[in-house]
N, C-alpha and C positions, 0 to 999 in steps of 0.2 A: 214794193209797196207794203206796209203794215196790214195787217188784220184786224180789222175791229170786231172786237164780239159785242154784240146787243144787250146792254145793262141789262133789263129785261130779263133776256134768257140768261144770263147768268148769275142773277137775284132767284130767279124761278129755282136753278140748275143748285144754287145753294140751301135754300129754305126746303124744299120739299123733294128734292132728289131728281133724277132726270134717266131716259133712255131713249137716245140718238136714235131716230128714225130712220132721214139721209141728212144729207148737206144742209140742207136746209128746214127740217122738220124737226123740234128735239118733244119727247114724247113725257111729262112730269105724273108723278103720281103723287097726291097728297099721304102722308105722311100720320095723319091723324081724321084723316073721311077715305082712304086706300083708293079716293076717284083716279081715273088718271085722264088728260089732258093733251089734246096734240097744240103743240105752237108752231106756225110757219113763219118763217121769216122773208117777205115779199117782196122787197128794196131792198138790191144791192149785198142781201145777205146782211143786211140791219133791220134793226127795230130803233126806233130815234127816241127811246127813254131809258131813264126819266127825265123829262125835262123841268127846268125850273122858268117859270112864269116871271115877269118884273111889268111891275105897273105904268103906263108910258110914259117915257122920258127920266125913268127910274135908272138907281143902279144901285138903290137899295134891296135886300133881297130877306123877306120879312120870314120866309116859313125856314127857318134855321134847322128846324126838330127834324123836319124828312132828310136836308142837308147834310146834319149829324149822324145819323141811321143811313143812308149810301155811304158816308163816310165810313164808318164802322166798321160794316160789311167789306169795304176793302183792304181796310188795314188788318181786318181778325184772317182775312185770306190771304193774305202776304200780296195783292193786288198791288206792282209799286208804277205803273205808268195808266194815267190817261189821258185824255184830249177831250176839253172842252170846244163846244162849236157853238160861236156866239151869234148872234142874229138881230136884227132890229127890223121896226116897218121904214117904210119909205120918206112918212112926215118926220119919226125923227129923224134919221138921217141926214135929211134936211136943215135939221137943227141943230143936232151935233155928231160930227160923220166920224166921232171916235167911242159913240155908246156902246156898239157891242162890245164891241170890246172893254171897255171900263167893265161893261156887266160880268165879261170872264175873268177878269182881274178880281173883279169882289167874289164870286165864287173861289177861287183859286187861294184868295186870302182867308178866306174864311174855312177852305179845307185843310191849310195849313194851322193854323191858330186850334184845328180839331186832330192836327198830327199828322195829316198828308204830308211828306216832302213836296214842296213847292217847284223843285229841280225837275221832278218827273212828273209833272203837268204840260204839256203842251196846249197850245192854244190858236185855234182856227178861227180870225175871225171875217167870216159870211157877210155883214153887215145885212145889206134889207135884198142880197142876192139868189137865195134859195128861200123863198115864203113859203108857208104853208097854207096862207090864204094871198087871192088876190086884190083884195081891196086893200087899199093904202094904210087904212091903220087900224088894220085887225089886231087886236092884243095878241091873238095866237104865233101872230111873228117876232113878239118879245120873248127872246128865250135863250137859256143856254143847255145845252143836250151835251151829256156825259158820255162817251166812249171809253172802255177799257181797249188798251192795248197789247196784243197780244204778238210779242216777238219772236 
């Protein structure tokens, strides 16, 4: 099974430097305030960001600018694989049982058209199976959650 590292900590781990605690603890020091920072990672050895939000029954995805800036950040680090995890709530689901997925496909498009190879995207789609809320149509189950993968 692959490893996924926690966008997250390795946004952190790039922007302001970092010092491994254990397995699970990576310990960041800012760079320009010399604070430093412990992050745990609590699930599974993930942290599930950044995610990207879509308004429901959407598969538009309006905040480009953050999409552009994770992009970046992988391609300036030679980052060449990772796996989108799509999601939906339950009403749409209902309505269209192929949204999440659409929704990783316009991600996926739109990292390429900003220079991601499209080849080394995989795509997981969850549909309304792992929520993060339990009422049926929480926006917070609209979403597609970036993984680096790490071989």
């Amino acid at each position: 099974m692959k490893n996924r590292i926690s966008t997250l900590l390795f946004f952190t781990y790039l922007l302001i430097g970092h010092q491994v605690i254990s397995q699970n603890t990576i310990k960041v020091t800012s760079k320009e305030t010399g604070k430093e920072l412990e992050i745990s990672n609590c699930i599974n050895n993930e942290t599930r960001l950044p995610v990207f939000y879509f308004e429901t029954y959407s598969i538009e995805y309006p905040h480009k600018d953050s999409l552009r800036f994770f992009t970046n950040i992988l391609l300036e680090n030679n980052i060449h694989s990772i796996e989108l995890s799509s999601h939906c709530n339950t009403n749409e689901l209902l309505r269209d049982s192929k949204l999440s997925l659409k929704r990783a496909e316009k991600i996926a498009t739109l990292m390429e058209e900003l220079g991601f190879k499209i080849g080394n995207i995989e795509i997981n789609d969850n549909r309304d199976t792992q929520p993060v809320s339990s009422l049926k149509n929480d926006s917070k189950n609209q979403r597609v959650e970036i993984y680096i993968i790490k071989k």
